[in-house]
PDB file as gemmi writes it, atoms N, CA and C in Angstrom:
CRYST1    1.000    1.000    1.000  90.00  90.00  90.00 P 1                      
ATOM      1  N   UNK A   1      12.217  16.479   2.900  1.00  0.00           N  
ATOM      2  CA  UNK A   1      12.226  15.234   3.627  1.00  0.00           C  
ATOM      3  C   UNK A   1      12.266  15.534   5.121  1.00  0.00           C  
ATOM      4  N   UNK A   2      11.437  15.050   5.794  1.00  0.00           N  
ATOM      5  CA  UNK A   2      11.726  14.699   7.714  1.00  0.00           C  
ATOM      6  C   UNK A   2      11.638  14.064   7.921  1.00  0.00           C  
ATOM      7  N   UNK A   3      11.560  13.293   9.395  1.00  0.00           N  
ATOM      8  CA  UNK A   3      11.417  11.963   9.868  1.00  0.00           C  
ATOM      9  C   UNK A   3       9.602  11.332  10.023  1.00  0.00           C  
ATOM     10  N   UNK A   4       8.710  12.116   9.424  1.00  0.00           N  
ATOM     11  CA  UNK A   4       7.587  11.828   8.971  1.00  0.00           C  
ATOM     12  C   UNK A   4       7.416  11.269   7.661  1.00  0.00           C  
ATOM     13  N   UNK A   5       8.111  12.137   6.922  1.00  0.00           N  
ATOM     14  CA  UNK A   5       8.073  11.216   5.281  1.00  0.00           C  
ATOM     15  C   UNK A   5       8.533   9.838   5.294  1.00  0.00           C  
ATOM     16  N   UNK A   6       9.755  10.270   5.205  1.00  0.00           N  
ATOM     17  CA  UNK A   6      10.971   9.232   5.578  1.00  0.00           C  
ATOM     18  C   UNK A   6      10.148   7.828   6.563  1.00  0.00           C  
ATOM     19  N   UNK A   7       9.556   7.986   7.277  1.00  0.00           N  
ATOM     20  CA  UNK A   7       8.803   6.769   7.489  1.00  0.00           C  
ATOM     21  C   UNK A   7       7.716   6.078   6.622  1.00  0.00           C  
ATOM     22  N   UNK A   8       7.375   7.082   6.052  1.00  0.00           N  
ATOM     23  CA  UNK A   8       6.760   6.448   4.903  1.00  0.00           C  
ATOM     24  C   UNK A   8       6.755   5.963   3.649  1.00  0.00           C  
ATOM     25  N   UNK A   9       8.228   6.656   3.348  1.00  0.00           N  
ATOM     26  CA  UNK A   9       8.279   6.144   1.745  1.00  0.00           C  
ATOM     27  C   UNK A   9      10.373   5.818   1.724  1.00  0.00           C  
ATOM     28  N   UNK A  10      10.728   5.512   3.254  1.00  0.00           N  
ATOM     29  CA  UNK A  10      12.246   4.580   3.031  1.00  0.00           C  
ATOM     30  C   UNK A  10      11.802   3.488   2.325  1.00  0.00           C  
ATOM     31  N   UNK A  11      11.005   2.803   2.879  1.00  0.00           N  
ATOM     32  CA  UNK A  11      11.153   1.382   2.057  1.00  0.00           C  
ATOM     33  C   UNK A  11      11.521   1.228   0.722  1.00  0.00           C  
ATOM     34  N   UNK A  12      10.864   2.065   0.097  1.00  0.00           N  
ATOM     35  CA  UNK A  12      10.246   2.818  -1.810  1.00  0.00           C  
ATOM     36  C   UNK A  12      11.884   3.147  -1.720  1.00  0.00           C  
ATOM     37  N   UNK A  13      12.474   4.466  -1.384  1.00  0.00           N  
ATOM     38  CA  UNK A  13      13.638   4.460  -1.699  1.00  0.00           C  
ATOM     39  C   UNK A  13      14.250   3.480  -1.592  1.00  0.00           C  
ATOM     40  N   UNK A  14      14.711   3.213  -0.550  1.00  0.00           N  
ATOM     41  CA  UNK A  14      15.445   1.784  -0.526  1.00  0.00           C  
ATOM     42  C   UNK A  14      15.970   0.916  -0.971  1.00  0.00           C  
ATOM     43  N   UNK A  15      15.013  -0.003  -1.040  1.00  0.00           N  
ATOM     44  CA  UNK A  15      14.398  -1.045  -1.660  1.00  0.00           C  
ATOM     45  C   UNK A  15      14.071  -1.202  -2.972  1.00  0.00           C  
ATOM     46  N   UNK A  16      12.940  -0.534  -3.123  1.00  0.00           N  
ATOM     47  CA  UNK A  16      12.948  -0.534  -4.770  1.00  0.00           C  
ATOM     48  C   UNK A  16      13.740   0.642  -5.485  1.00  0.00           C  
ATOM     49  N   UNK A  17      13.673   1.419  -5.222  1.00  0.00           N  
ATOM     50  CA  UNK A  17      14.607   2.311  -6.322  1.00  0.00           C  
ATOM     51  C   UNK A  17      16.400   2.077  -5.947  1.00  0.00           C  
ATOM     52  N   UNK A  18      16.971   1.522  -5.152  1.00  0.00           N  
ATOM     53  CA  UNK A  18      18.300   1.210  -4.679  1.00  0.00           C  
ATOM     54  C   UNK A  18      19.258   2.209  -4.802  1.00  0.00           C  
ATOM     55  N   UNK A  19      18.481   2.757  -2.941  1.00  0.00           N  
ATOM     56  CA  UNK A  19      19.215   3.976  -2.922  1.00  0.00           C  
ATOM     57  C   UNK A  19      19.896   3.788  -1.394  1.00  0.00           C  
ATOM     58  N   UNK A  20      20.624   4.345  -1.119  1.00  0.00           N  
ATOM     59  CA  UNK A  20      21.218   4.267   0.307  1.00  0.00           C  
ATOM     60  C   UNK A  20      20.880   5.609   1.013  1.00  0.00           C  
ATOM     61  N   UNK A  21      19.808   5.068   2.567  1.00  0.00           N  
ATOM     62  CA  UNK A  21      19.316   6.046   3.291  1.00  0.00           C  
ATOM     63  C   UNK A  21      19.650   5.946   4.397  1.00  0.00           C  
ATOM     64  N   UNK A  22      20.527   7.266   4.812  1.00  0.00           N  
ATOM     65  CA  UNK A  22      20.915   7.251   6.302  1.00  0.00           C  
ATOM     66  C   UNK A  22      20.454   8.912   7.161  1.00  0.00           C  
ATOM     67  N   UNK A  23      20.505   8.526   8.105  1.00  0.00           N  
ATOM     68  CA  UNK A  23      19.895   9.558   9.324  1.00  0.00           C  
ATOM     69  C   UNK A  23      20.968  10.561   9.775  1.00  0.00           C  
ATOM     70  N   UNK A  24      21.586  11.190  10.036  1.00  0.00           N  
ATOM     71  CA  UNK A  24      22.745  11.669  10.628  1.00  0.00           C  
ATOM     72  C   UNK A  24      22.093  13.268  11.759  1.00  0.00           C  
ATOM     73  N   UNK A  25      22.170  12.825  12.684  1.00  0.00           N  
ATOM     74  CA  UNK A  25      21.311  13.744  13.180  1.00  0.00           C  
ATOM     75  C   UNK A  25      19.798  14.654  12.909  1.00  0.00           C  
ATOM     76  N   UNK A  26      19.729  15.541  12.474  1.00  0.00           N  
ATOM     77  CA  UNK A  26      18.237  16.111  11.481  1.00  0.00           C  
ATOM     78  C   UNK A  26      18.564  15.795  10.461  1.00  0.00           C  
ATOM     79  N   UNK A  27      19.627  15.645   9.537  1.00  0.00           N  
ATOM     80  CA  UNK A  27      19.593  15.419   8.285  1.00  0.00           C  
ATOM     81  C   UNK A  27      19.805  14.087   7.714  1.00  0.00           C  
ATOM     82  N   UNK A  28      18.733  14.225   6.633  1.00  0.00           N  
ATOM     83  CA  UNK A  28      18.636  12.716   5.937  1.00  0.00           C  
ATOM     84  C   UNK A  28      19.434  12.771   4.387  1.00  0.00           C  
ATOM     85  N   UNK A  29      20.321  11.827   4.432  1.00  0.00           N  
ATOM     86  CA  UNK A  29      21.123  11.480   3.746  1.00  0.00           C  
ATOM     87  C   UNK A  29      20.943  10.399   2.460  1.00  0.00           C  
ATOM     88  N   UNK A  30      20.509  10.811   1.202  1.00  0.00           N  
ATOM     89  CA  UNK A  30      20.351   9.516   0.456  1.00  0.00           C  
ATOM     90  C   UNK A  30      21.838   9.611  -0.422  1.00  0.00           C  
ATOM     91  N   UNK A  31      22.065   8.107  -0.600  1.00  0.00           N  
ATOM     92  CA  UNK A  31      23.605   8.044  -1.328  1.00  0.00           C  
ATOM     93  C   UNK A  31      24.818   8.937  -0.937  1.00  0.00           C  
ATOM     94  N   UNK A  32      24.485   9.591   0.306  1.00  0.00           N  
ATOM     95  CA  UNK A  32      25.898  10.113   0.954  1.00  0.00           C  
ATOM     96  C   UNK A  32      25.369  11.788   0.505  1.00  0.00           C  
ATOM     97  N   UNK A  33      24.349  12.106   0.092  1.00  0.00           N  
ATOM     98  CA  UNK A  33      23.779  13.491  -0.042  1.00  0.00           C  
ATOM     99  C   UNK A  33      23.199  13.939   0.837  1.00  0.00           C  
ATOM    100  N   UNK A  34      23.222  15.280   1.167  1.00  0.00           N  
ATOM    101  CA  UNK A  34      21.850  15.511   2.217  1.00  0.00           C  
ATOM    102  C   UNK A  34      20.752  15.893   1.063  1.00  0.00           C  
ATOM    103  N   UNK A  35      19.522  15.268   1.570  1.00  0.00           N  
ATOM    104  CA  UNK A  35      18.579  15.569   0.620  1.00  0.00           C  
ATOM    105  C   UNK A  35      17.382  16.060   1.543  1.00  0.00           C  
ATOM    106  N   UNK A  36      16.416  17.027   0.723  1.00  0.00           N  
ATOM    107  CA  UNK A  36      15.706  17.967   1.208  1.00  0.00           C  
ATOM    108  C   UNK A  36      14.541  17.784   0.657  1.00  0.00           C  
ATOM    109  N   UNK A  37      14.371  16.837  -0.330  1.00  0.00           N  
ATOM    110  CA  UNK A  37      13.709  16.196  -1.463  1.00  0.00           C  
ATOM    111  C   UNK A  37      13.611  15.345  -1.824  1.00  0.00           C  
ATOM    112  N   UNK A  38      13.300  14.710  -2.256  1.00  0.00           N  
ATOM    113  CA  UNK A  38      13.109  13.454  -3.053  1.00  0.00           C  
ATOM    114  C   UNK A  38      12.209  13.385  -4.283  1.00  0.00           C  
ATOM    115  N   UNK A  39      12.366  12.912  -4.929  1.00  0.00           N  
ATOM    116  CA  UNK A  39      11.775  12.442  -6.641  1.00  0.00           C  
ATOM    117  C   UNK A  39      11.535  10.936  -7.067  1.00  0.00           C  
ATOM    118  N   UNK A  40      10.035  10.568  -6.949  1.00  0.00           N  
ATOM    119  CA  UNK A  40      10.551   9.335  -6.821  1.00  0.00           C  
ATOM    120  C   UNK A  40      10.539   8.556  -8.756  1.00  0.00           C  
ATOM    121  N   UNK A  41      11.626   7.882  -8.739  1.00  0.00           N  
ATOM    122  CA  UNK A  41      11.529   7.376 -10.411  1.00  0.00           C  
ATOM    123  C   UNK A  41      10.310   6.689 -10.912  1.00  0.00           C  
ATOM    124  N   UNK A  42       9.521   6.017  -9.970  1.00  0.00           N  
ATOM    125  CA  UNK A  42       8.355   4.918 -10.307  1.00  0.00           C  
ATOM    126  C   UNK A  42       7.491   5.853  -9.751  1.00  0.00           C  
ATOM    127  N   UNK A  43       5.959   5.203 -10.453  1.00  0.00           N  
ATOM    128  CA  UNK A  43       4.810   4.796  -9.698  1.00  0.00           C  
ATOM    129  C   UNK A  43       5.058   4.294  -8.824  1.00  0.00           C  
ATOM    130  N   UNK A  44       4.042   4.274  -7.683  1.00  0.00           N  
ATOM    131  CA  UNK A  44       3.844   3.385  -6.669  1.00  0.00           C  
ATOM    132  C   UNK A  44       1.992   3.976  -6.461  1.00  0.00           C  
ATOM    133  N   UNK A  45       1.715   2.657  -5.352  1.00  0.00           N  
ATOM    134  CA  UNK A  45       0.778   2.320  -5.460  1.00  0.00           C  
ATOM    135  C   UNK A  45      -0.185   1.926  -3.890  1.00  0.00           C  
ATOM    136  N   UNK A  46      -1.067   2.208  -3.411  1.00  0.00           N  
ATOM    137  CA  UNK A  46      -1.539   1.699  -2.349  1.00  0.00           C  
ATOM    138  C   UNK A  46      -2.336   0.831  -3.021  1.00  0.00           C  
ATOM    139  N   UNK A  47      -2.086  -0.445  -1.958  1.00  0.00           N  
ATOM    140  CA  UNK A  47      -2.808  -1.702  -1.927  1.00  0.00           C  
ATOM    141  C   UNK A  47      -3.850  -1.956  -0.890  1.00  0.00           C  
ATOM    142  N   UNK A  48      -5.357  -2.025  -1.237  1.00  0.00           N  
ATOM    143  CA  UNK A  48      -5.951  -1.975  -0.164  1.00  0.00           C  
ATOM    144  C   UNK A  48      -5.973  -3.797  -0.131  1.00  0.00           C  
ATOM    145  N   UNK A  49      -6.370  -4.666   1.868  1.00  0.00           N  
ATOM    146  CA  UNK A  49      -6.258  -5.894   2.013  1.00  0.00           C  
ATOM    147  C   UNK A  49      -7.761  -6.118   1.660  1.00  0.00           C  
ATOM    148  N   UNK A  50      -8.277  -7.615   1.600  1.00  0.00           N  
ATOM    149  CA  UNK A  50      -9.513  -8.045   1.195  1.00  0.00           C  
ATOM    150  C   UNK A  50     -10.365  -7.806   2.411  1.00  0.00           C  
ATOM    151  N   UNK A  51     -10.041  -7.210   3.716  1.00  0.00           N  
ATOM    152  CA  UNK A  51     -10.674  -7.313   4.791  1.00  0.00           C  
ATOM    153  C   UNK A  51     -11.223  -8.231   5.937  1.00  0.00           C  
ATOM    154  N   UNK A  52     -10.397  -9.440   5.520  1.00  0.00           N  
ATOM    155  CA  UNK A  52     -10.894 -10.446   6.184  1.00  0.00           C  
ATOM    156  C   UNK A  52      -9.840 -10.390   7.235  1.00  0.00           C  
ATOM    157  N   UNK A  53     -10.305 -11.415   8.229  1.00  0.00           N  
ATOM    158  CA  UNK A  53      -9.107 -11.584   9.448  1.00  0.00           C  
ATOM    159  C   UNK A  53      -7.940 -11.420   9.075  1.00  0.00           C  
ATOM    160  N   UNK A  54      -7.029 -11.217   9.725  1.00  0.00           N  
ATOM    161  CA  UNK A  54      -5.531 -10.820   9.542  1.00  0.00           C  
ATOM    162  C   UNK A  54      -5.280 -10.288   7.969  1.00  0.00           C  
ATOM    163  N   UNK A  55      -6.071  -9.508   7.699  1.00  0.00           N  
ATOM    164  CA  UNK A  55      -5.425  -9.096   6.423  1.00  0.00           C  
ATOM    165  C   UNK A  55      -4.604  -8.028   6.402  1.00  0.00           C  
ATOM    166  N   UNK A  56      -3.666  -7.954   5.663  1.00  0.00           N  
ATOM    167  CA  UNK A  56      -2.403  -7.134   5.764  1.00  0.00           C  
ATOM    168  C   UNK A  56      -2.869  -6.119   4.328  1.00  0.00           C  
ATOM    169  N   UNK A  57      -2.282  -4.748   4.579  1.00  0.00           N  
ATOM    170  CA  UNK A  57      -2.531  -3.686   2.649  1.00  0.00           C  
ATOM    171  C   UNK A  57      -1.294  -3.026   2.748  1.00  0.00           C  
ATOM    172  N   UNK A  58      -1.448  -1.867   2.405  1.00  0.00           N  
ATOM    173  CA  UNK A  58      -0.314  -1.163   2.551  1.00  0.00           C  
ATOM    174  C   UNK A  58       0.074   0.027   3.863  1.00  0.00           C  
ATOM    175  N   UNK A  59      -0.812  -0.125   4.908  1.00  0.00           N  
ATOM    176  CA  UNK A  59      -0.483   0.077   6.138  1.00  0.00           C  
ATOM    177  C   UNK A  59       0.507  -0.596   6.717  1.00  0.00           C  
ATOM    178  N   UNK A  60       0.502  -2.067   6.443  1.00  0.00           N  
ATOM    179  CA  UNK A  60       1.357  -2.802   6.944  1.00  0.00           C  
ATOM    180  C   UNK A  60       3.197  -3.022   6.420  1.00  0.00           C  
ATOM    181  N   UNK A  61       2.893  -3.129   4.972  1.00  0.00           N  
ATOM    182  CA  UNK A  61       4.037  -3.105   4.113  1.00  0.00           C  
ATOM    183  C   UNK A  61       4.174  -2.498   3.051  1.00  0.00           C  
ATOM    184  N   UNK A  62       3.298  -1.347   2.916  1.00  0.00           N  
ATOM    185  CA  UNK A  62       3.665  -0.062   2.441  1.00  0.00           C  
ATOM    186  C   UNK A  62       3.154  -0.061   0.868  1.00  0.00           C  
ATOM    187  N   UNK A  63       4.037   1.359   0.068  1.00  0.00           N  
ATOM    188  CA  UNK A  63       3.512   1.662  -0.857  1.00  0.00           C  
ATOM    189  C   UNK A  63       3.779   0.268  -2.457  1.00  0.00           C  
ATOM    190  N   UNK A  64       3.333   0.091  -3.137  1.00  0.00           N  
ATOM    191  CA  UNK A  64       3.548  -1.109  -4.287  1.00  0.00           C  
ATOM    192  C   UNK A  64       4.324  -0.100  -5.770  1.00  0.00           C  
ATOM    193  N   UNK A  65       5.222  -0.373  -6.021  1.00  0.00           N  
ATOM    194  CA  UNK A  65       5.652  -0.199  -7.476  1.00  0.00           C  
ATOM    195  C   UNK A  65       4.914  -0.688  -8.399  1.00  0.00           C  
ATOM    196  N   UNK A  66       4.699   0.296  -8.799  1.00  0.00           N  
ATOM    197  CA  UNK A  66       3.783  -0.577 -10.588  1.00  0.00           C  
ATOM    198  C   UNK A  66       4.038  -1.719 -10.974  1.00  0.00           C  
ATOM    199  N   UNK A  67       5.457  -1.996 -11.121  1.00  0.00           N  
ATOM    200  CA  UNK A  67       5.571  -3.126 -11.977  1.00  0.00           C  
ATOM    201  C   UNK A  67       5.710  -4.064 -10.954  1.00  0.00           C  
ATOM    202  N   UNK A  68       5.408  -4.094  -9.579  1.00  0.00           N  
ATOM    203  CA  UNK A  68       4.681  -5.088  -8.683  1.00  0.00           C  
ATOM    204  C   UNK A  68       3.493  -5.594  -9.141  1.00  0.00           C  
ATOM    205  N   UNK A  69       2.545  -5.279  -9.496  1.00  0.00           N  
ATOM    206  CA  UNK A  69       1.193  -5.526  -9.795  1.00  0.00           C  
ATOM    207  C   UNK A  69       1.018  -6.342 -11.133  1.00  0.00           C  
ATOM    208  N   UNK A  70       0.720  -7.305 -10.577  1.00  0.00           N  
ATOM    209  CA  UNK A  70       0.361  -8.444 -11.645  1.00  0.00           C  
ATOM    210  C   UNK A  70      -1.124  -8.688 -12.210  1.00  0.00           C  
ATOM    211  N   UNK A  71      -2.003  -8.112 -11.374  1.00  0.00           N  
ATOM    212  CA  UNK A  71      -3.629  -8.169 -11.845  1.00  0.00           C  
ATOM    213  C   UNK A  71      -4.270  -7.438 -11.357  1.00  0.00           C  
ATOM    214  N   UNK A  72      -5.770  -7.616 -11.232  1.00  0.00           N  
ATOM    215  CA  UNK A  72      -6.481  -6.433 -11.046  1.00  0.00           C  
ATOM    216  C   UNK A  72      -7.847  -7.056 -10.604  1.00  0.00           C  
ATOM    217  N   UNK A  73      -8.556  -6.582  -9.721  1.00  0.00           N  
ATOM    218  CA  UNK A  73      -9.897  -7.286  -8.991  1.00  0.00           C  
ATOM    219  C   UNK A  73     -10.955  -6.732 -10.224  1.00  0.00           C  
ATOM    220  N   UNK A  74     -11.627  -8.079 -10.741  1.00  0.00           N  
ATOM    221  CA  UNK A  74     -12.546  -8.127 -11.629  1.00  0.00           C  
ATOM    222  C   UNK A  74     -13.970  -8.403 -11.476  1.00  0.00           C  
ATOM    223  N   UNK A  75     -14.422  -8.857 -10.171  1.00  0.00           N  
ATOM    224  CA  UNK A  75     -15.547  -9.628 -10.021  1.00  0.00           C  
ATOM    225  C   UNK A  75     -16.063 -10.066  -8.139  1.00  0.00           C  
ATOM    226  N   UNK A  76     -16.752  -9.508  -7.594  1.00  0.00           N  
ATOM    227  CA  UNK A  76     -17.439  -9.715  -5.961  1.00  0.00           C  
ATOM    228  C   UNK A  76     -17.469 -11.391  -6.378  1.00  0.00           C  
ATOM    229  N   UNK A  77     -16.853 -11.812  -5.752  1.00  0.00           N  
ATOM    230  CA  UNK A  77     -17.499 -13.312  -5.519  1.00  0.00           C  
ATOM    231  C   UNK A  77     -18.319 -13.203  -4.716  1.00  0.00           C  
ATOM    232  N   UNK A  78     -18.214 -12.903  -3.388  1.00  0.00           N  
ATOM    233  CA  UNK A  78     -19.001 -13.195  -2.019  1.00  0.00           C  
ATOM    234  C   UNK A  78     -19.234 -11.610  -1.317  1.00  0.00           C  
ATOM    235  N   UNK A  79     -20.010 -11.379  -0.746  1.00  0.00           N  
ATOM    236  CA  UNK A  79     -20.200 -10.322   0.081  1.00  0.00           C  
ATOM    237  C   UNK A  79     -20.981 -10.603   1.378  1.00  0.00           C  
ATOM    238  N   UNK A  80     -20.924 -10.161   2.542  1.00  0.00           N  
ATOM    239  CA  UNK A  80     -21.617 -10.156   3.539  1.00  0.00           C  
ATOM    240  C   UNK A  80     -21.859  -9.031   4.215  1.00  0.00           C  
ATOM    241  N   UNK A  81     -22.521  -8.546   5.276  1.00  0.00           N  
ATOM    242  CA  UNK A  81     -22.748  -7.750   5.807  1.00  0.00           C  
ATOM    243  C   UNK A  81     -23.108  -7.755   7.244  1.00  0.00           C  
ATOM    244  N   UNK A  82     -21.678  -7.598   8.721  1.00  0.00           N  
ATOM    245  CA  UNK A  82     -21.555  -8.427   9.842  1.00  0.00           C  
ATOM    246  C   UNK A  82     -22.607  -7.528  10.543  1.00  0.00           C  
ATOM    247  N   UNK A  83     -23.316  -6.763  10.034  1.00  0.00           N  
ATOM    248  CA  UNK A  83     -24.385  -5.667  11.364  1.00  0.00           C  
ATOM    249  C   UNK A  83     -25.233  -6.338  10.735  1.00  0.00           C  
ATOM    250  N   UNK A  84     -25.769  -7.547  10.253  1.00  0.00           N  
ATOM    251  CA  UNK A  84     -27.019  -8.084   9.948  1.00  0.00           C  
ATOM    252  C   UNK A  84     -27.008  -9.408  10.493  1.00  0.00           C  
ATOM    253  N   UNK A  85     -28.129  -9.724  10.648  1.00  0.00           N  
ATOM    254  CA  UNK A  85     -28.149 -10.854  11.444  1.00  0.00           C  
ATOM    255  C   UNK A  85     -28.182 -12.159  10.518  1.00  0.00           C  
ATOM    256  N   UNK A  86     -27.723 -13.363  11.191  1.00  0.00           N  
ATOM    257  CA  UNK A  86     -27.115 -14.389  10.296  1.00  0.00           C  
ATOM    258  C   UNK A  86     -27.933 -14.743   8.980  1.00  0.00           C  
ATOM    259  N   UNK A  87     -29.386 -14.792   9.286  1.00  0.00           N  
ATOM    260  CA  UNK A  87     -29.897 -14.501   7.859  1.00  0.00           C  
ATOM    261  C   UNK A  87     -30.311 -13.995   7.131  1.00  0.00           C  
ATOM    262  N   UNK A  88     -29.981 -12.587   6.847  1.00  0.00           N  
ATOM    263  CA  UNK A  88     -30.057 -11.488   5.822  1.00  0.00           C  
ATOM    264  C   UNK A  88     -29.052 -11.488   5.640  1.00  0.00           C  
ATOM    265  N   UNK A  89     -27.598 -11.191   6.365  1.00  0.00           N  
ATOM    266  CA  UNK A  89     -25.999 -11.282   6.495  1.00  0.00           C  
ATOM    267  C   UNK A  89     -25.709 -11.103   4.424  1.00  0.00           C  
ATOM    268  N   UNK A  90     -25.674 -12.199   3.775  1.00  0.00           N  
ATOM    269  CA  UNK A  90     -25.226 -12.118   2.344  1.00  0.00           C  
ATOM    270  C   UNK A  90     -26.214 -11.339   1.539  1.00  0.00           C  
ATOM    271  N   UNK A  91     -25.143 -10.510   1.061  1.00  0.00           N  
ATOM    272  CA  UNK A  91     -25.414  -9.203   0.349  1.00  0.00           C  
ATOM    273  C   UNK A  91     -25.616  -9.741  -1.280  1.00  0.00           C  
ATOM    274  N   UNK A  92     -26.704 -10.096  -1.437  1.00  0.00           N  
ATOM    275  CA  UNK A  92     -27.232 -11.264  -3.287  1.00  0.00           C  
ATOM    276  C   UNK A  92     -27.378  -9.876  -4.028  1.00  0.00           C  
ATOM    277  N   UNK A  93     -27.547  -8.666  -3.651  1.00  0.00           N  
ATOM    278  CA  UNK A  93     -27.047  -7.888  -5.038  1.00  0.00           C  
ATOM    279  C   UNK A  93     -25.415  -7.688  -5.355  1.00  0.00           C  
ATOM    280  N   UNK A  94     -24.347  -8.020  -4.754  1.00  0.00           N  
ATOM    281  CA  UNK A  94     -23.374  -7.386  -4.826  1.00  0.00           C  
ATOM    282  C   UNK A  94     -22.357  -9.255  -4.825  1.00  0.00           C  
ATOM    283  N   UNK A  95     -23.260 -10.170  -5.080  1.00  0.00           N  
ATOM    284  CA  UNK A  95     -22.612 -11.770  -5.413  1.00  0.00           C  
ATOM    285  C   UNK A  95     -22.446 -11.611  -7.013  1.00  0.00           C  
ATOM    286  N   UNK A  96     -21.131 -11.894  -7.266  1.00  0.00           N  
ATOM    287  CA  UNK A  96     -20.677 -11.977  -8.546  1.00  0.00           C  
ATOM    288  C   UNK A  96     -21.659 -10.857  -9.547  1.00  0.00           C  
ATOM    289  N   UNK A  97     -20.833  -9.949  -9.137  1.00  0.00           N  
ATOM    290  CA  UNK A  97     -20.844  -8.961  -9.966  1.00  0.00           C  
ATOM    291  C   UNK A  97     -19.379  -8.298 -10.288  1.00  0.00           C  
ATOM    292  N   UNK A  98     -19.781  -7.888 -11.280  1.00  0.00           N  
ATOM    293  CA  UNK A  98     -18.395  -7.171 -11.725  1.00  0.00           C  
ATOM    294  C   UNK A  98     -17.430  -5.322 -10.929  1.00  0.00           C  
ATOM    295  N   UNK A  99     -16.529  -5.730 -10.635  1.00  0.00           N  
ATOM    296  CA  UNK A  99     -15.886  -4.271 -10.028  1.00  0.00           C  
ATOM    297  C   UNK A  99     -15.091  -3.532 -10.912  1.00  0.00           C  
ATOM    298  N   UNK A 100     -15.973  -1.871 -11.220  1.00  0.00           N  
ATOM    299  CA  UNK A 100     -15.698  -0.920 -11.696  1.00  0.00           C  
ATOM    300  C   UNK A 100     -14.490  -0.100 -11.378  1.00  0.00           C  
TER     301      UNK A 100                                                      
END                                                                             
């Protein structure tokens, strides 16, 4: 563990696995241990956002626990393509089709 990990996966400890994480000079402390390691009990998961304006993934709020995930992207409704000009722009091979 350093203060590179540890920015990336406190939340995960934290939070979902309910652990207590503290800093104490270089050493990082989970549940009153110094730990050098970590193991994490779950899956977790990156969430990518749909890409539209303000969309948030897991850059923003990080890694997902499995048993976060309630569904699964089945089908392109819409596609566009913003380096084309307004009327070529929609991408009609990639409209409602199914995602592999």
């Amino acid at each position: 563990m350093t203060d590179s990990t540890l920015t990336l996966y406190r939340r995960a400890i934290e939070v979902y696995e309910n652990n207590k994480v503290a800093v104490n000079g270089k050493n990082i402390l989970i549940n009153g241990s110094k730990a050098s390691s970590y193991t994490f009990k779950m899956d977790y998961y990156w969430m990518m956002g749909d890409n539209r304006h303000n969309s948030l993934d897991s850059r923003y709020w990080g890694y997902v626990p499995e048993d976060h995930i309630v569904g699964k992207a089945m089908l392109t409704i819409f596609s566009t393509d913003s380096t084309k000009n307004v009327f070529s722009r929609v991408r009609w091979d990639r409209v409602l089709r199914p995602i592999e």
